[in-house]
C-alpha positions as CSV (number, residue, x, y, z in Angstrom):
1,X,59.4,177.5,-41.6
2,X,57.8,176.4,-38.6
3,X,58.1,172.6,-37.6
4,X,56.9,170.5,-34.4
5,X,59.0,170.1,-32.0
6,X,56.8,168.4,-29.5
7,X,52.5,167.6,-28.8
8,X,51.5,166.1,-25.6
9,X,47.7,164.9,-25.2
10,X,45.9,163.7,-22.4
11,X,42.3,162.9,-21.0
12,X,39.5,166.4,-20.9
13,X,36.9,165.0,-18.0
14,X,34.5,168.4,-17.7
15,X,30.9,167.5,-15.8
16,X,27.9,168.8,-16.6
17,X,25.5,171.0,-15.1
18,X,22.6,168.5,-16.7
19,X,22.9,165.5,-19.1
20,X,23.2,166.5,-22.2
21,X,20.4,163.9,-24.1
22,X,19.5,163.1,-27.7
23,X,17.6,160.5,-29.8
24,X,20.3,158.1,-29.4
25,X,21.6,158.6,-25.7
26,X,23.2,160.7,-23.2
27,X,26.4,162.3,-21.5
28,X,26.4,162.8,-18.1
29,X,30.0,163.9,-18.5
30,X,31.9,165.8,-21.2
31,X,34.7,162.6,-21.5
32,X,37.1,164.6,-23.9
33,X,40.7,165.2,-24.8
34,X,43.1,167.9,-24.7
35,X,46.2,168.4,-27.3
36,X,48.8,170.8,-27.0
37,X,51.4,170.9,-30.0
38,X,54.4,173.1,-30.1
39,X,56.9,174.7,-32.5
40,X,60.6,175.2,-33.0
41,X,59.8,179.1,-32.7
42,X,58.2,178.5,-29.5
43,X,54.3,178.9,-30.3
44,X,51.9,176.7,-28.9
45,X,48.5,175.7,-29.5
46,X,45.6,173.8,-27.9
47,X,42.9,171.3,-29.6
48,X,39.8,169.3,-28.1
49,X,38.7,166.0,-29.2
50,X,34.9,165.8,-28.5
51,X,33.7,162.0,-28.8
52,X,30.2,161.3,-28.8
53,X,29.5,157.8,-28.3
54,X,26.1,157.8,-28.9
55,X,26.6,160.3,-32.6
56,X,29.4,158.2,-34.5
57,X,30.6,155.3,-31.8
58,X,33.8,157.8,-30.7
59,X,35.1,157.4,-27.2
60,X,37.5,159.3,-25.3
61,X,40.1,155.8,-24.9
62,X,39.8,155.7,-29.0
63,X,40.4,159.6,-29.4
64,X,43.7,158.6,-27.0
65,X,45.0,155.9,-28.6
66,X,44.6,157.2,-32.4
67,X,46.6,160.3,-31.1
68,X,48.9,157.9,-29.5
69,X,49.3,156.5,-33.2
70,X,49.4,159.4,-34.9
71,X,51.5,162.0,-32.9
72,X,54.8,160.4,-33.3
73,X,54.8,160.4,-36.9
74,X,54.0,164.3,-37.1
75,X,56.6,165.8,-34.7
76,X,59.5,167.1,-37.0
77,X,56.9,168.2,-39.8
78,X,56.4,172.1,-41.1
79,X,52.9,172.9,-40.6
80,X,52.7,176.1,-43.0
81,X,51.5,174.0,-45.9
82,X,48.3,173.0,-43.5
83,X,46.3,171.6,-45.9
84,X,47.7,168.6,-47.2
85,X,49.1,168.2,-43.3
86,X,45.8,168.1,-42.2
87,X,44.1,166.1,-45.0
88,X,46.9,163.6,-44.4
89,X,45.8,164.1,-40.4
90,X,42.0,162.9,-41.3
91,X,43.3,160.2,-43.7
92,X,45.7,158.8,-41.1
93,X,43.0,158.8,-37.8
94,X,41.2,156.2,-39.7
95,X,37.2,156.9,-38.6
96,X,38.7,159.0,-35.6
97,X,37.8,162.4,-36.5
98,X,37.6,164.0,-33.1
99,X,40.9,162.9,-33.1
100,X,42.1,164.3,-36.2
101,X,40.3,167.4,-35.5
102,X,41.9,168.1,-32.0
103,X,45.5,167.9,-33.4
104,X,44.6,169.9,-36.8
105,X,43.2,172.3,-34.0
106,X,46.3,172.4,-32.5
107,X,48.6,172.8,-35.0
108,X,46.4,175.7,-36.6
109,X,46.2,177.8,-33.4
110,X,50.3,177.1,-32.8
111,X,50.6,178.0,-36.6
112,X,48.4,181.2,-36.6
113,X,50.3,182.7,-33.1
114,X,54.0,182.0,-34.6
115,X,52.3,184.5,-37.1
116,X,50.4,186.8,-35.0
117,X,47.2,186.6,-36.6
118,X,43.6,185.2,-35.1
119,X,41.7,182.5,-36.7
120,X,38.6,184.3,-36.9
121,X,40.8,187.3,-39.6
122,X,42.8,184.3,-41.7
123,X,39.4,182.7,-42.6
124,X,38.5,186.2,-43.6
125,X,37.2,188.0,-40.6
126,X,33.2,188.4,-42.0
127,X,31.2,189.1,-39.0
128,X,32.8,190.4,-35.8
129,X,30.0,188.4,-33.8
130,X,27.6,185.2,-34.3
131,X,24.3,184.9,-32.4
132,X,24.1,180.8,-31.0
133,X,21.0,179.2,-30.4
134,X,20.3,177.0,-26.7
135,X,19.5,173.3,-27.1
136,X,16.6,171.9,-24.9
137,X,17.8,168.1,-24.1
138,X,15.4,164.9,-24.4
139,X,13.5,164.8,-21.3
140,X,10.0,165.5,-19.7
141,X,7.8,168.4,-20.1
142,X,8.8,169.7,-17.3
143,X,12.4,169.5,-17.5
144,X,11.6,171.3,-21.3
145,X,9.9,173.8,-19.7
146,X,12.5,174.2,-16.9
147,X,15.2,174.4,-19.4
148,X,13.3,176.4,-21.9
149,X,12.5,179.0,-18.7
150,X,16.4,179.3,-18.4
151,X,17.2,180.0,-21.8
152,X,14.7,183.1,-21.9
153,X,16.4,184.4,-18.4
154,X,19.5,184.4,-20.9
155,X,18.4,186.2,-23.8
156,X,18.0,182.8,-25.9
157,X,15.7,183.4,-28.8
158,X,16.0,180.2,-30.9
159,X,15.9,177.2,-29.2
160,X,17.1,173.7,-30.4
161,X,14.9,171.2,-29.2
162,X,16.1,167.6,-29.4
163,X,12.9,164.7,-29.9
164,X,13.6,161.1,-30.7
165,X,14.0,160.2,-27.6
166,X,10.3,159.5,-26.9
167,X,7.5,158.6,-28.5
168,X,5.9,160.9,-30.7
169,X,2.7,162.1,-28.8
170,X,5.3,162.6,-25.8
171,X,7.8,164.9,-28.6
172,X,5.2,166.7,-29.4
173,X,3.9,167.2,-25.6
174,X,7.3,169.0,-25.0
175,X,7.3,171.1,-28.0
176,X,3.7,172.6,-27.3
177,X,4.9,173.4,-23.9
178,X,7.6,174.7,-24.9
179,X,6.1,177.0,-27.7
180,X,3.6,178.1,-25.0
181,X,6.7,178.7,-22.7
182,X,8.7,180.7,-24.9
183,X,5.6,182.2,-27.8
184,X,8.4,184.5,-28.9
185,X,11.2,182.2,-29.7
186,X,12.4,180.4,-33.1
187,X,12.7,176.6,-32.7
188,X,14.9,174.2,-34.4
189,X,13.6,170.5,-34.1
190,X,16.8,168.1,-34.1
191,X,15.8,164.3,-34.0
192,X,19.6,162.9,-35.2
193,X,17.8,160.4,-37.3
194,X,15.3,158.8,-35.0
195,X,12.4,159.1,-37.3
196,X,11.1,158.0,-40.5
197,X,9.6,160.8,-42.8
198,X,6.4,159.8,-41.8
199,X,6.5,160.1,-38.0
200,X,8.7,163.6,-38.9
201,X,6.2,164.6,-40.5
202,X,3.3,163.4,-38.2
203,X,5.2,165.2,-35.3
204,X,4.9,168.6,-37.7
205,X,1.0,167.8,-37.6
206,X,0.5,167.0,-34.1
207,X,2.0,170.5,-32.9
208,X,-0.9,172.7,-33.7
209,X,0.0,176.3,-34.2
210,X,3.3,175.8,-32.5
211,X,4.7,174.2,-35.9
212,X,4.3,178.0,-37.1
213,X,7.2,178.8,-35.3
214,X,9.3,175.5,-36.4
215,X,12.2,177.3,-38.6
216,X,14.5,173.8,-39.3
217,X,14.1,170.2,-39.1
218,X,17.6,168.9,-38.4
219,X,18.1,164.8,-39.1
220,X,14.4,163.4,-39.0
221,X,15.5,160.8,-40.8
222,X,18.5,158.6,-40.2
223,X,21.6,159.5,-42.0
224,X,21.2,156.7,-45.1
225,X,17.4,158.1,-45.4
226,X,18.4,160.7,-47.8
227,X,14.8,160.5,-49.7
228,X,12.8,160.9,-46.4
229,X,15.0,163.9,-45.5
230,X,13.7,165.0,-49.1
231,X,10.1,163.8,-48.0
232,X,10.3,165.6,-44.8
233,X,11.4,169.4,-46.8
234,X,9.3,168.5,-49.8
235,X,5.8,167.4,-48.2
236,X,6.5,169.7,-44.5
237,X,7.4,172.7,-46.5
238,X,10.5,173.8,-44.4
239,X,14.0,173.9,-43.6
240,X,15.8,170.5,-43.8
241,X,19.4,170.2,-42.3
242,X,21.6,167.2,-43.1
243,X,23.8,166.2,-39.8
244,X,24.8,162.7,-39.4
245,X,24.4,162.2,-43.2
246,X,27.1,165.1,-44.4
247,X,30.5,164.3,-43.2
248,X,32.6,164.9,-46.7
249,X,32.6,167.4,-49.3
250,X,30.9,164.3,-51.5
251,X,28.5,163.8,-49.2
252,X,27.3,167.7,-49.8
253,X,27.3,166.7,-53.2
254,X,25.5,164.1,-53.4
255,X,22.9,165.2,-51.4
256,X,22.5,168.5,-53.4
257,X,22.0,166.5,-56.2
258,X,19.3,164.7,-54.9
259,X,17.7,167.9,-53.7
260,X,17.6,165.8,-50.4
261,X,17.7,169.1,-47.8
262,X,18.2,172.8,-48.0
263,X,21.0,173.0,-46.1
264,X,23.9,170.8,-44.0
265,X,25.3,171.3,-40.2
266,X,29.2,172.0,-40.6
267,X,30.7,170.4,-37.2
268,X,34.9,170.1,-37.1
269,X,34.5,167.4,-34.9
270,X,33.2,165.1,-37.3
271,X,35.1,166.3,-40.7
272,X,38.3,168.2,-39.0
273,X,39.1,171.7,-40.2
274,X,40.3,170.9,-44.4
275,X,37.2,169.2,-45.0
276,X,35.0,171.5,-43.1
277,X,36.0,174.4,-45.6
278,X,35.6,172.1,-48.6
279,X,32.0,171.2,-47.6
280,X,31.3,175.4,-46.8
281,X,32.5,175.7,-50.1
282,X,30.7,173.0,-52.1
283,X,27.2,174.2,-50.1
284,X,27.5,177.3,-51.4
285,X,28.0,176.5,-55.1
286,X,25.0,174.4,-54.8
287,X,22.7,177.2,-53.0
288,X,22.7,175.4,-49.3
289,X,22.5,177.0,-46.7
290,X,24.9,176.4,-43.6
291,X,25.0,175.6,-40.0
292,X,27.6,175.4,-37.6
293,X,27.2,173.0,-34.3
294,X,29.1,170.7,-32.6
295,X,29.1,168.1,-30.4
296,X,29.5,168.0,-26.9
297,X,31.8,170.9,-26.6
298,X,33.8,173.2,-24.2
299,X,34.9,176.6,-25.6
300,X,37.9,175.7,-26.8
301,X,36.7,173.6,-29.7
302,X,33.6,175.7,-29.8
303,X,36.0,178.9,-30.4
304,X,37.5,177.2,-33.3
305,X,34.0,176.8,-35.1
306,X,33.2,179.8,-34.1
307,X,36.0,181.5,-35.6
308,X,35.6,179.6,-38.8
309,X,31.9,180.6,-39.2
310,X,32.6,184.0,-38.4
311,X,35.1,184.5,-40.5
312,X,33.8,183.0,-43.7
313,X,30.4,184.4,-42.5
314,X,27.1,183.5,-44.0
315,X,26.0,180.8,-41.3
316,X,22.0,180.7,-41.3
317,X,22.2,179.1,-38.3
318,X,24.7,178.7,-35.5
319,X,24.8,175.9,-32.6
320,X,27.6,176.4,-30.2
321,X,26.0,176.4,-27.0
322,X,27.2,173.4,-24.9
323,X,29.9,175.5,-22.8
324,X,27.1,176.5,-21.0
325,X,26.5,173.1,-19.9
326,X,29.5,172.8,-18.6
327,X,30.9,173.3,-14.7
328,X,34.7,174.5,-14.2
329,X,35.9,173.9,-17.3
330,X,39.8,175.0,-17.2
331,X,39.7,177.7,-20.1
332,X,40.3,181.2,-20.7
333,X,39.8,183.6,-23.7
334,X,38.0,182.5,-26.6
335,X,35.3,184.0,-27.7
336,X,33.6,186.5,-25.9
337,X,30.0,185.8,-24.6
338,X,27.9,188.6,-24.0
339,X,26.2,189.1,-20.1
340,X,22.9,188.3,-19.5
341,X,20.2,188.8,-20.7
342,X,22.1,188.7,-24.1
343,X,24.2,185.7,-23.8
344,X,23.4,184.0,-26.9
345,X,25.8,186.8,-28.7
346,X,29.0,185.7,-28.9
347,X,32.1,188.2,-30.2
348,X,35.3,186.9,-31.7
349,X,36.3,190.0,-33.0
350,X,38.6,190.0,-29.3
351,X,40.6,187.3,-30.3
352,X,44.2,188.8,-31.1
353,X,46.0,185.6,-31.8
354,X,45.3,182.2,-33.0
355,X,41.5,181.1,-31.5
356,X,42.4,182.7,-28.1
357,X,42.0,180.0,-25.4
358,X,44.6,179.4,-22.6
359,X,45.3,176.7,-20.3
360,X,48.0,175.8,-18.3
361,X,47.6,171.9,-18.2
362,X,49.7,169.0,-16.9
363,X,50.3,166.7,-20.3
364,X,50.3,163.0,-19.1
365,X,51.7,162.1,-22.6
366,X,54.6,163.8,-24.8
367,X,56.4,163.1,-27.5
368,X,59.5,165.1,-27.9
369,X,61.4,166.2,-31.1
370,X,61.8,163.3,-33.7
371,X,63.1,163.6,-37.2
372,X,60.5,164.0,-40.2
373,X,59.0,161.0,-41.8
């Protein structure tokens, strides 16, 4: 069976072509990290760790040192009994779960080569491509409009429009322009948990006819606000998406038990890969719908996601966009995004082998073979 021989780690610095802002801040730099783990049989396999400061208090020099913790204690181990691996991997990273998520990533793609098989077919191989929506960053009117006028030129027909980080009257300034921007496009309005339900729902009211076109509300409320997410589905009569308040299987329970939203945004980085296919499964016994996003992204975790979505299939909704944000990041393979102007399809029915990204990177920290623990 195969075992680690050896995962070296070390700092993902990718700039941006803009800053990437929502409610609660903004990167001006993707400061990620890279893990590469490797097997007695030869196989490797890459993972990203994607801290968002500003989402869950993550930072690149905690993703580093938790893998620093972690890593020595896992070389030696067989990964084909994944699961409890990579629940042990989430119990272990200790609020870490970029982290946790990057090595499970790793171990899974090095796993799924040594047995010649892609992701995207072991999670079931459902729909050979996904079609991602754009996200329009906090900022002025005109930067909305310049961003939304991009997102057209590329085929982008549902656009995610972060709000939050303005007043309300100034929210619902950008939306209007960029409704009249784009009249044909699907939006998704994402305010990770600035609002109450009452300015939520205020924002819905002071759109005009451009709330018509609103399809999902994701996070109006903060993430402990479960009964003004309910507020905001109940009283605005759409869509609710849980992000910041779903990050467990339980936490899917308990708000489909409240009847709190209609559906929850699945994202690795926050509930690494184990937990992520518990909570697709506990939505769907309890009729919610699903969305996959991430956070600050290249395509290499974004490939994993996609694979997962894809291959389970049934995603409503689908956010992985933010490799297009990104300048020179130093990946190949993947999944396969369309040309303009219909670059919001993505294909992963190309991938032949594990999730399909290469990299030939200069690990700054290794640990080599060690016995099991």
């Amino acid at each position: 069976m195969p075992t680690i021989t050896s995962v070296d780690v070390e700092p993902l610095c990718i700039d941006l072509f803009q800053p990437f802002g929502i409610a609660s801040g903004t990167q001006t730099r993707a400061d990620n990290v890279l893990v590469r783990a490797t097997l007695d049989d030869g196989s490797n396999g890459l993972g990203e760790a994607a801290p968002f400061p500003a989402v869950n208090g993550e930072s690149q020099d905690l993703a580093l040192a938790t893998l620093e913790r972690l890593i020595p204690d896992f070389v030696g181990r067989q990964v084909s009994r994944w699961r409890p691996l990579f629940s042990e991997i989430q119990e272990r990273a200790e609020g870490c779960a970029s982290a946790a998520c990057a090595l499970q990533s790793a171990l899974f793609d090095a796993w799924l080569k040594s047995r010649r098989c892609s992701m995207w077919s072991f999670f079931g191989g459902a729909e050979a491509t996904l079609v991602s929506d754009i996200t329009v960053p906090t900022g002025g009117v005109a930067e909305a409009v310049q961003s939304t006028l991009e997102a057209l030129a590329m085929g982008f027909d549902v656009l995610k429009v972060k709000v939050g980080g303005a007043s309300l009257d100034q929210d619902a300034e950008r939306l209007v322009a960029i409704g009249d921007t784009a009249p044909n496009a699907a939006l998704v309005i994402d305010a990770n948990g600035a609002y109450s339900a009452d300015e939520a729902l205020g924002l819905l009211g002071l759109i005009g006819e451009t709330r018509e076109r609103v399809r999902l509300f994701e996070q109006p409320t903060a993430a402990h606000d479960l009964e003004g997410l309910r507020r905001v589905m109940v009283d605005g009569k759409l869509d609710v998406a849980a992000d910041e308040s779903v990050r467990t299987a339980r936490d899917v329970v308990r708000l489909a038990t409240l009847g709190a939203v209609s559906a929850v945004n699945i994202k690795i980085m926050k509930s690494g890969l184990g937990e992520s296919l518990d909570m697709i499964t506990v939505a769907r016994q309890h009729g919610l719908r699903l969305m996959i996003g991430g956070m600050v992204e290249s395509e290499l975790a974004m490939s994993v996601s996609a694979c997962l979505a894809a291959g389970i299939g049934g995603f409503s909704w689908i956010d992985l966009d933010t490799p297009l944000f990104m300048r020179n990041a130093p990946f190949a393979g993947g999944f396969a995004r369309a040309e303009s102007p219909r670059r919001n399809v993505l294909s992963v029915d190309v991938i032949e082998v594990g999730h399909g990204v290469t990299l030939h990177p200069s690990p700054s920290r290794t640990w080599p073979d060690q016995e099991n623990v």
